[in-house]
C-alpha positions in Angstrom: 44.1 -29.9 -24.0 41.3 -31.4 -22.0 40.3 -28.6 -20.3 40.4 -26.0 -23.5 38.8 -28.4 -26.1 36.4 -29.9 -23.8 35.7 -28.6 -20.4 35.1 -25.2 -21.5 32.7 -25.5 -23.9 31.0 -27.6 -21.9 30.7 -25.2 -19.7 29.8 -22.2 -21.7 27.3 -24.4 -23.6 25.7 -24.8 -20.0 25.7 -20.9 -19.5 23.7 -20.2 -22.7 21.6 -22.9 -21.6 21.0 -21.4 -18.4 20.4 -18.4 -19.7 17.8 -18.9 -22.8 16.6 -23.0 -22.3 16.2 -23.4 -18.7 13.7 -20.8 -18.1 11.1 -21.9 -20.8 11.1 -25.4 -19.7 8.0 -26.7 -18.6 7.1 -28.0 -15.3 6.3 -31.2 -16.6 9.8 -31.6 -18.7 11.8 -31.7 -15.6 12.5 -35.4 -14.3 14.6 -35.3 -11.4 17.7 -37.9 -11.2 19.8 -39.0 -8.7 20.7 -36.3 -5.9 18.6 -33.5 -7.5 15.6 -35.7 -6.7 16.4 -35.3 -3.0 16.7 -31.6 -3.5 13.5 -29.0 -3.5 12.0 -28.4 -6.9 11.8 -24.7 -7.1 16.2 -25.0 -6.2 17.3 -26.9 -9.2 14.7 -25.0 -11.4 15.8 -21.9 -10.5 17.2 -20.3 -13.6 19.3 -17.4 -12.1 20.6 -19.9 -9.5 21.8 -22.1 -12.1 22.7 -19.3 -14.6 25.5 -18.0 -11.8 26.8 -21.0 -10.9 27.4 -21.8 -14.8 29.1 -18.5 -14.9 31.5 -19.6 -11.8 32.2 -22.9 -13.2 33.3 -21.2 -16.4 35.4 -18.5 -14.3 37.0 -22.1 -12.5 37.7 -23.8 -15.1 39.5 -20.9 -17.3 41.7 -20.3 -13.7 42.3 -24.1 -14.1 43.1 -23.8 -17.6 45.5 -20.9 -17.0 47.3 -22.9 -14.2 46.6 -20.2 -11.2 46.4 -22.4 -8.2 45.7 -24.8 -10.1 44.4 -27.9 -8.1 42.3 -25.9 -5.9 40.3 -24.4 -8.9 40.0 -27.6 -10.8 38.7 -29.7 -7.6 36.2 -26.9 -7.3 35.4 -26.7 -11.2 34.8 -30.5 -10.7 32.3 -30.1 -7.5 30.7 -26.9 -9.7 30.8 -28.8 -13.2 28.8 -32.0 -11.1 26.4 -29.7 -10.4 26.0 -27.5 -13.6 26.4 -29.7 -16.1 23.8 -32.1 -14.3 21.0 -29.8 -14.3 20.8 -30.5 -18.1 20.2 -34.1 -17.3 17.0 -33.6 -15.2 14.8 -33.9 -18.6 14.0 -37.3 -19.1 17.2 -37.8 -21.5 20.4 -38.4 -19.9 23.7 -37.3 -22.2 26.6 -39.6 -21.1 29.6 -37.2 -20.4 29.8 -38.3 -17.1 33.8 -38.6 -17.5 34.6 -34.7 -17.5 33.1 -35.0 -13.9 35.8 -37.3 -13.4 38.6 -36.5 -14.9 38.6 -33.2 -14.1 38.5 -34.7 -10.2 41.3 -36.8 -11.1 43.5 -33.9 -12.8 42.4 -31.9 -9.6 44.2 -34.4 -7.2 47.2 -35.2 -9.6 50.1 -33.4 -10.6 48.7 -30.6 -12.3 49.7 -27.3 -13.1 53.4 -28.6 -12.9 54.4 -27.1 -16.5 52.9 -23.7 -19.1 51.1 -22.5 -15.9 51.2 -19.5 -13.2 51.4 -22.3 -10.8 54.6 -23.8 -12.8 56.3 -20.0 -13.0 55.6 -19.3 -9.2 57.3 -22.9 -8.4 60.3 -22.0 -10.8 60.8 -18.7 -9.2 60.8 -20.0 -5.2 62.6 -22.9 -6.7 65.4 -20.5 -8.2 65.5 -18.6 -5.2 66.4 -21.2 -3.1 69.0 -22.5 -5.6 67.2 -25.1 -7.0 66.7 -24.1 -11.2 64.4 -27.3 -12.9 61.9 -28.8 -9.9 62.0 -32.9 -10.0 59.4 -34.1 -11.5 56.1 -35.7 -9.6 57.4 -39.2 -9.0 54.4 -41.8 -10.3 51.6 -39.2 -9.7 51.8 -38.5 -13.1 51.0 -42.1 -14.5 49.0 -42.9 -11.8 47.1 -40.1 -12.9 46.6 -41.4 -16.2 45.9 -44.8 -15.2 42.7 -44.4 -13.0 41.7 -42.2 -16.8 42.7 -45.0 -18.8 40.4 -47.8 -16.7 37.7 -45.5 -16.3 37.8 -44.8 -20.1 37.5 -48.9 -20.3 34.7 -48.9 -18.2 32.8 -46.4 -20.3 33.0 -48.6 -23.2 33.0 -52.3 -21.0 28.7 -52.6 -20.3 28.3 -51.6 -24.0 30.6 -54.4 -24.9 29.3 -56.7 -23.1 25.7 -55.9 -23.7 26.9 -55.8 -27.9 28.1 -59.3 -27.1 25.1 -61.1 -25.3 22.9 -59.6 -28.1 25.2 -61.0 -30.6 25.2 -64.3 -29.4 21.4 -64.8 -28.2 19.3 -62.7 -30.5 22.1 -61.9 -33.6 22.9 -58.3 -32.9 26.1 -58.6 -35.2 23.7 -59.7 -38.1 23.5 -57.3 -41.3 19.8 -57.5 -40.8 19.7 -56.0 -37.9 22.7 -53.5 -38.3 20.5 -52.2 -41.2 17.7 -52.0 -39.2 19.6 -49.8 -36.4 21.0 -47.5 -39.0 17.3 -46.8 -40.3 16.1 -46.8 -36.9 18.8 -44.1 -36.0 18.5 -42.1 -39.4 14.8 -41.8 -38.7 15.0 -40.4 -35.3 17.4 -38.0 -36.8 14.7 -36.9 -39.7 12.1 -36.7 -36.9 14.2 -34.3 -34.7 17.2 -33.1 -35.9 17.1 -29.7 -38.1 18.5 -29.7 -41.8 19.5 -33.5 -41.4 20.4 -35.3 -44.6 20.8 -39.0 -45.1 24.9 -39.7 -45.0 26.3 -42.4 -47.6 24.2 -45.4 -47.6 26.2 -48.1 -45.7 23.4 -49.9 -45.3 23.5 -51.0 -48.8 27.2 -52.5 -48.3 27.7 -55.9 -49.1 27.6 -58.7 -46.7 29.5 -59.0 -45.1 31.1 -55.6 -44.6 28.5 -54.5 -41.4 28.5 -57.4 -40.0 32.8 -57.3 -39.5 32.3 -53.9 -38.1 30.0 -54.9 -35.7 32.0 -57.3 -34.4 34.8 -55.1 -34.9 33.1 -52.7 -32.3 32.3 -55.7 -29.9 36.0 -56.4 -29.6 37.1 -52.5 -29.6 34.4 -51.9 -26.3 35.1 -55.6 -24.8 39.1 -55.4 -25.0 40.0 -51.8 -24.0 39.9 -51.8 -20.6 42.9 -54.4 -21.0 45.0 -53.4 -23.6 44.9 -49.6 -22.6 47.3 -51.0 -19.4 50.2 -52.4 -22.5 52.3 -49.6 -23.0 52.4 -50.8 -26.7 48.3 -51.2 -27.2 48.1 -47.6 -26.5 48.6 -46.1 -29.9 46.8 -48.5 -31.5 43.8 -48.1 -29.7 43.8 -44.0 -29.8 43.9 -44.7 -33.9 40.7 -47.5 -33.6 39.0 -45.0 -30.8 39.3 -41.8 -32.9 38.0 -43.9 -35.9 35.0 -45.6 -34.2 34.0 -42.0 -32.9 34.4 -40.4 -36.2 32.5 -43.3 -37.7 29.5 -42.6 -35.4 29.8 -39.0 -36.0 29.1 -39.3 -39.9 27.0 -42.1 -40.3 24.8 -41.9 -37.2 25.5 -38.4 -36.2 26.4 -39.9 -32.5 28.7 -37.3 -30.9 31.2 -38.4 -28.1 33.8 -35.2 -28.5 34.2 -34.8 -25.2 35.2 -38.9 -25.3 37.3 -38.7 -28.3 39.4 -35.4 -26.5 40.4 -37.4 -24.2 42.7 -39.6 -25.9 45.7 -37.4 -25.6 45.8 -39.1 -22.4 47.3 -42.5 -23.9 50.2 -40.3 -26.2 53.8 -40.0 -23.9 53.8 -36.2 -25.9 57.3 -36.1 -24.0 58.9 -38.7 -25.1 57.5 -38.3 -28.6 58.8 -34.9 -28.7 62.3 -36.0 -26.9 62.4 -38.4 -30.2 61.0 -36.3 -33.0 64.6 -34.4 -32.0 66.6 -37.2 -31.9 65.3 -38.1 -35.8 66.7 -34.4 -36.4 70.2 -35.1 -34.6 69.6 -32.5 -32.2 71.2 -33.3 -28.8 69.9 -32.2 -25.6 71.4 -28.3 -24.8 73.2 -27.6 -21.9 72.8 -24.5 -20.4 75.5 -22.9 -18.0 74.6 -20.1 -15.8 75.9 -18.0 -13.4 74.8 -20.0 -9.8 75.6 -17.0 -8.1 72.5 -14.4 -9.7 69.6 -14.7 -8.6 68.7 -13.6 -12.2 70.3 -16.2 -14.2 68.9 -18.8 -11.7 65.5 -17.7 -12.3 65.8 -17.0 -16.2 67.3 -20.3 -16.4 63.9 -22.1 -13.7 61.3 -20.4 -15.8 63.1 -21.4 -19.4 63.3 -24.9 -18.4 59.4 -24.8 -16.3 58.4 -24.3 -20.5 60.4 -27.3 -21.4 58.4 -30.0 -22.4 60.6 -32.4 -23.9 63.2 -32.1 -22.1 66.0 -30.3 -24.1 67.7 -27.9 -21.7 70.1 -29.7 -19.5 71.2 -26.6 -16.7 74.3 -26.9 -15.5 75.4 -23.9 -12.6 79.0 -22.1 -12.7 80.3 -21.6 -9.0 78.6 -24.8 -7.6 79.9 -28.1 -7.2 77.3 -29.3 -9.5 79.2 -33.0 -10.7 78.4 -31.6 -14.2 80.4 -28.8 -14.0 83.7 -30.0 -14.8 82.8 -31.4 -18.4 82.3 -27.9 -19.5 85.6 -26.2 -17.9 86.3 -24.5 -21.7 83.6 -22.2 -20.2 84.9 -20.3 -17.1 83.6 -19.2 -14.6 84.6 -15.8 -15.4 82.5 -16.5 -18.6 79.7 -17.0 -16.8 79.9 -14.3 -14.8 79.7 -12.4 -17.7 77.0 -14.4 -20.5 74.9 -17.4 -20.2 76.4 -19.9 -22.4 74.9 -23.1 -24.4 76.3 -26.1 -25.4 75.5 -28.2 -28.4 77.7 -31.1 -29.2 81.0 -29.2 -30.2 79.2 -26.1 -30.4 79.2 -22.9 -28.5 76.7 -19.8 -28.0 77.2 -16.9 -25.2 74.8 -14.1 -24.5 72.1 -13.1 -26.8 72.8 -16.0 -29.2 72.8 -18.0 -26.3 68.6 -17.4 -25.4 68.0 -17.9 -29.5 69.0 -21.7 -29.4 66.9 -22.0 -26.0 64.1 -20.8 -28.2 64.4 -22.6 -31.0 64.5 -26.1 -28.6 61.2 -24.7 -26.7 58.3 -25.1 -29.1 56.1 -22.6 -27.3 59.7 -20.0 -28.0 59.5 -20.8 -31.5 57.9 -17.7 -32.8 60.0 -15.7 -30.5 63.2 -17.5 -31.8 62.2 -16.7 -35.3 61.9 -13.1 -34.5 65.0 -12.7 -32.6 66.7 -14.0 -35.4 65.7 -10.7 -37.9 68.3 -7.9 -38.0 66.5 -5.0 -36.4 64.5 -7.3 -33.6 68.6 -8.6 -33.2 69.9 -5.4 -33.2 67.5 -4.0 -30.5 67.8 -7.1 -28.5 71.7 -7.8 -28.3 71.8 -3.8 -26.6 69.1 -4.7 -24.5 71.0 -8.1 -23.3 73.8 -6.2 -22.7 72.6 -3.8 -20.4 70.7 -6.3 -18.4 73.6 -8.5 -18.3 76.5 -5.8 -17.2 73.6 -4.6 -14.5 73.1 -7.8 -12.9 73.9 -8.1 -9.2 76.2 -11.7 -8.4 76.8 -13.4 -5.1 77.9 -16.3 -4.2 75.9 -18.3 -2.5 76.5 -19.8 1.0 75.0 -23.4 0.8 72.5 -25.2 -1.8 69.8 -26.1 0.0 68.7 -30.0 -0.2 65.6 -30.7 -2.7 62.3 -30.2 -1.5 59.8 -32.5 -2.0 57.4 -30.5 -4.0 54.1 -30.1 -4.3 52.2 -32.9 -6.0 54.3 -36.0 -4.9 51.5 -37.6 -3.1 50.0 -40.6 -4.5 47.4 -41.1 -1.8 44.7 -38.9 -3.2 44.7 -40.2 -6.3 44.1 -43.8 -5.0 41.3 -42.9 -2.8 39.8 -40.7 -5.7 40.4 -42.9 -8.3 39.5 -46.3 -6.1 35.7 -44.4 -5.1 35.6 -43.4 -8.9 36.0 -47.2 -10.6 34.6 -48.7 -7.8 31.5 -46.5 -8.6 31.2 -46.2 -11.6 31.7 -50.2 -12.3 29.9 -51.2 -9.6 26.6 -49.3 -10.9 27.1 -50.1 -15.0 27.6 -53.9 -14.0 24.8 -53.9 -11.6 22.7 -52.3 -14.7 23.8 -54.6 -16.9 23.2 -57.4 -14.8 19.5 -56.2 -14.2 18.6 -55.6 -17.7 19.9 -59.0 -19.5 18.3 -61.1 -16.6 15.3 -59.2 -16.7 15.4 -60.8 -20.3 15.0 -64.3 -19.2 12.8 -64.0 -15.6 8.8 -63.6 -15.6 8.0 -60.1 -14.9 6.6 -61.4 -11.5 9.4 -63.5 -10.6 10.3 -61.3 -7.2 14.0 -61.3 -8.1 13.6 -59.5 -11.1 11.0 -57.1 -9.7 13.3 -56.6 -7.0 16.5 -56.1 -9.1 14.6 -53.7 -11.5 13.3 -51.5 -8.2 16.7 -50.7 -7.4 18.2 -50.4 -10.7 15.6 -47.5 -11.0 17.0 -45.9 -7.9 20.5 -45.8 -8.9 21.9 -42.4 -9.6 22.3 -41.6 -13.3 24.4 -38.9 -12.6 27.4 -38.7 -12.4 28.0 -42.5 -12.5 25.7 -44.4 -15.0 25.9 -47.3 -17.5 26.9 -45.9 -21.2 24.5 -46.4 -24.1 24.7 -49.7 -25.3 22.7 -49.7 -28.8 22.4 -53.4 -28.3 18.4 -53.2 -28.3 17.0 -54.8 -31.6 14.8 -52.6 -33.6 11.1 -52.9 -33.9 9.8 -52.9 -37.8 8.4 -49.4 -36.9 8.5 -46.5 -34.7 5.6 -44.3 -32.7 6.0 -41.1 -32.0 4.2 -37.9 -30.6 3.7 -35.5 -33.2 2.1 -31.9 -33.3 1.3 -30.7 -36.5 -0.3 -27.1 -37.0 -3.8 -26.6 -39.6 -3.1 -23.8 -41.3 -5.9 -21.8 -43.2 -5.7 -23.4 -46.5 -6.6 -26.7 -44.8 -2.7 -28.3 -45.0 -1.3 -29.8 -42.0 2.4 -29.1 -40.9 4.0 -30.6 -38.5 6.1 -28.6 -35.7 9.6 -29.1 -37.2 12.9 -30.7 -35.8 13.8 -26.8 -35.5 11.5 -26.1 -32.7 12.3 -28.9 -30.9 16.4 -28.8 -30.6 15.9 -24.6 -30.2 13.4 -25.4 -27.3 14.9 -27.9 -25.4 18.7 -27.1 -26.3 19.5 -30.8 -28.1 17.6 -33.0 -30.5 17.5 -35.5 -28.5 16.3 -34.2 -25.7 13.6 -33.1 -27.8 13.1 -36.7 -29.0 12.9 -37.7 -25.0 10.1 -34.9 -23.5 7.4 -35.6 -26.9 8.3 -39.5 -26.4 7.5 -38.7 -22.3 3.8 -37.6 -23.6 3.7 -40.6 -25.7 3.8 -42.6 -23.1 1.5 -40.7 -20.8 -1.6 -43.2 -19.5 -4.3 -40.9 -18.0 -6.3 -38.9 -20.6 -6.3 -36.1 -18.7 -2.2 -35.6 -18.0 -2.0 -36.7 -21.5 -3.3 -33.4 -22.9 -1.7 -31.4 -19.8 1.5 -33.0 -21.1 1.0 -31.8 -25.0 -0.5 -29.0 -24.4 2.2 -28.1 -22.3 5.0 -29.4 -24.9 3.0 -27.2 -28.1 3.6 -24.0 -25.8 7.6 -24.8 -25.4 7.7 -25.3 -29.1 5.4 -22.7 -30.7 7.7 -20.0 -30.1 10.3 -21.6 -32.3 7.9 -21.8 -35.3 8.4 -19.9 -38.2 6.2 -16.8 -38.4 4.7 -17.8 -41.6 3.3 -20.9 -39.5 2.1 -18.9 -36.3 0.3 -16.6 -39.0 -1.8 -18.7 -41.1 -2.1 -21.7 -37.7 -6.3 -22.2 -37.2 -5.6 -25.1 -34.2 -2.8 -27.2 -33.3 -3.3 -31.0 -33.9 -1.4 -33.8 -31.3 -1.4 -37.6 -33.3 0.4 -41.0 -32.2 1.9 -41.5 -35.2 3.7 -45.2 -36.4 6.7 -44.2 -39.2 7.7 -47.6 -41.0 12.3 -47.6 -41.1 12.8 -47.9 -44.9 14.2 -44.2 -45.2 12.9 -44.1 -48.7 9.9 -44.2 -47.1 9.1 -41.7 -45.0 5.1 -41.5 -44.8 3.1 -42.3 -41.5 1.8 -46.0 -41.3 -1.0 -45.2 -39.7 -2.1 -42.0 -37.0 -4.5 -41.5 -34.3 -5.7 -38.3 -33.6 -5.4 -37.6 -30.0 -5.9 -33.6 -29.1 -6.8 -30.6 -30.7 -5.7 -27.5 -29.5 -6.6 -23.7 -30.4 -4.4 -21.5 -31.6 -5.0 -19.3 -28.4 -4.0 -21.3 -26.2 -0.2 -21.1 -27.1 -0.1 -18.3 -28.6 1.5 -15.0 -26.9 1.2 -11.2 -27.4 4.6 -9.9 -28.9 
């Protein structure tokens, strides 16, 4: 699931990106981070370079996703993906997806590829060979697994909690004041930089005091998780609040955290829902007796139950001393030598009506059930059966071998792994955290904070890094950077959210590189720095625009919140540059 809905688009998003936004980025739009900044420039601006290595970590992660070999291609997709997927960070605007560097890591070193895999049929058939049809199960690796995912979900939303909560209680964050004022704050940005965008249902007009119980709704939510996403019980309940509180942003503030929200599969047991979703039908588990003695049958019988997810085929071998063997002595094992049989309560099927039932208990057989189940496919299949059946070749064999103990059984990986991955990850969000709210309260020469705040600026953003915490209260007002284009009647027209989210790949990292030449001090790199963002979105104009442009105009603008008042405050011009400049043949 994770891997399909999440992983791989990440990772072809990252290949277009390679492909068509990497090599028009400016010199001066790349900001280095964490171990890139210890790497040579002209390496992680290389745009081929990164364009093949996106097209390996694609060709990883669909091997993962298909289950061949599959811990050794997902442990390499998460090395490749750390990598890939960071280079889109280097811009001045970190996006927090930091956890599909680590869960993929994790699902590397746990049990994967155990079921619907390559991996899973190759084990079935070496299995089934050696006379052993339905592998054990991973013992713990499984949950353990899950539970280094769970607390490292809990730590993604913990420092946002917190932060949520210290706002609340010294400056009123939970106050419908300032909710408002971060939900015009938000919708602005969004008008600013993000193409087509349209104001969503006016919340912000709610009666109190509707925002200010969701706030503190979403200070518990962040706060709590990491604890009640250990009670088996919690669980469901928080994957419903989760989903919500994603959705939520999604609408209202257009905050995106798919690759977040994905992963809450990881707190359903899918087995044991599916194991009871049969039990509300009255449909008992299906025993499966087989010939012991053909290697056909064994196998048939190892790659059927490898597809079993919840659990409904119980296989039961004929000349064996399996201890289950003697409940079903109606069936001979002459029978058996003959037909695979099933048994369902007082029910019997044998042969080709035998592999229909199995289908209909597999959901991923369903289809295939359904089909066998229409005269002619039935027809064609029952001759089929029989041939294969009256070909087989039986022995009996000499010994069953003991169980193995299977690949996957070993919990110490995941503890080192998921130990360095908490103990990372928490102990960089909390030391962030720490820094920023005593910053708050010490005098910016006090040598503690200056100290604190040094290395806090030298922590690596990727891929371990404090998530967004939205707890900052909003100015009255917001400056921005702002290029507009003079056209020939004498209008101005600003260089729309278009250009920016088709030139740097994101609104918001569009938002990040003009607020970068905002901030710029020296005159001189100032206009280096606009003249330099103009040319990475004049391209993206529309043609009408580049037509009829005269010169280029850069302002610091100040936009008041209200969103029903969109109109600059005030604006200072700061640059003018000709057409010429940023304008290229063809």
């Amino acid at each position: 699931m994770y891997l399909g809905v999440v992983v791989l688009p990440f990772g072809l998003e990252a290949v277009r990106w390679t492909a068509h936004r990497m090599p028009q980025l400016p010199r001066d739009a790349w900001k280095p981070i964490s171990f890139y900044a210890y790497l040579p420039f002209d390496l992680i601006a290389n745009a081929p370079l990164g364009h093949a290595l996106a097209i390996v970590n694609v060709a990883l992660v669909a091997l993962g996703l298909l289950g061949v070999y599959t811990r050794l291609t997902l442990g390499l997709a998460a090395m490749t993906s750390m990598y890939v997927l960071g280079l889109m960070q280097n811009q001045g605007k970190v996006d927090h997806f930091h956890h599909i560097v680590w869960f993929m890591a994790l699902l590397a070193v746990g049990p994967s590829g155990r079921v619907l895999s390559f991996d899973s049929i190759r084990a079935a058939i070496r299995g089934a060979d050696s006379g052993i049809v339905g592998l054990p199960p991973p013992k713990g690796t499984a949950l353990l697994t899950l539970r280094y995912i769970w607390v490292l979900f809990g730590l993604a939303y913990l420092t946002p909690g917190l932060s949520k909560l210290e706002a609340a209680v010294s400056d009123g964050w939970a106050t419908t004041h300032n909710l408002v004022s971060i939900l015009w704050l938000k919708w602005l940005e969004l008008y600013l930089y993000e193409p087509a965008f349209q104001l969503p249902p006016r919340i912000d007009a709610l009666p109190f005091p509707f925002l200010t119980l969701g706030g503190l709704g979403v200070i518990l939510f962040e706060t709590a998780f990491i604890l009640l996403v250990l009670l088996r019980p919690a669980r469901p309940l928080l994957a419903l609040a989760g989903v919500g509180f994603h959705l939520g942003n999604q609408f209202f503030l257009h905050i995106s955290f798919t690759s977040l929200m994905v992963a809450y599969v990881s707190l359903g047991d899918w087995t044991a829902m599916g194991r009871g979703l049969y039990r509300w039908f009255k449909r008992r588990e299906l025993v499966v007796l087989y010939d012991g003695g053909c290697r056909l049958c064994r196998r048939t019988v190892a790659l059927l139950k490898a597809a079993d997810l919840f659990d409904q085929l119980v296989p039961v071998a004929g000349f064996s001393q399996d201890p289950g063997r003697g409940r079903y002595a109606v069936v001979t094992d002459e029978m058996l030598a003959r037909d695979l049989h099933v048994v369902d309560g007082e029910r019997v099927a044998h042969g080709y009506d035998a592999y229909v039932w199995i289908g209909g208990r597999i959901p991923l057989l369903w289809p295939l059930a359904w089909l066998m189940r229409l005269p002619p496919a039935s027809r064609i299949g029952r001759m089929l059966y029989r041939n294969v059946a009256d070909s087989r070749h039986c022995a009996l064999p000499e010994s069953r071998p003991a169980l193995s103990k299977g690949v996957g059984n070993d919990v110490r990986p995941i503890r080192y792994l998921g130990t360095l991955l908490v103990v990372s990850q928490i102990s960089i969000s909390m030391f962030q955290f720490t820094t920023e709210h005593l910053a708050k309260h010490l005098r910016t020469d006090n040598p503690i904070r200056v100290g604190m705040l040094g290395i806090a600026w030298r922590l690596p953003a990727w891929p371990f890094d404090g998530y967004p915490t939205f707890a900052d209260l909003p100015r009255s007002g917001l400056e921005v950077w702002e290029a507009r284009a003079l056209l020939s009647d004498g209008r101005e027209v600003r260089l729309g959210a278009r250009s920016y989210a088709r030139a740097f790949g994101h609104p918001a990292k569009g938002r990040e590189a003009a607020d970068g030449a905002r901030r710029e001090k020296n005159p001189d790199r100032h206009r280096d720095r606009s003249l330099g963002l103009v040319k990475a979105l004049w391209p993206h104009e529309g043609a009408d625009i580049r037509s009829r442009a005269t010169e280029i105009r850069v302002y610091h603008v100040r936009y008041g919140l209200d969103p029903s008042h969109r109109q600059p405050r005030d604006e200072r011009l700061m640059h003018t540059i000709p057409v010429g400049l940023v304008s290229f043949p063809g």
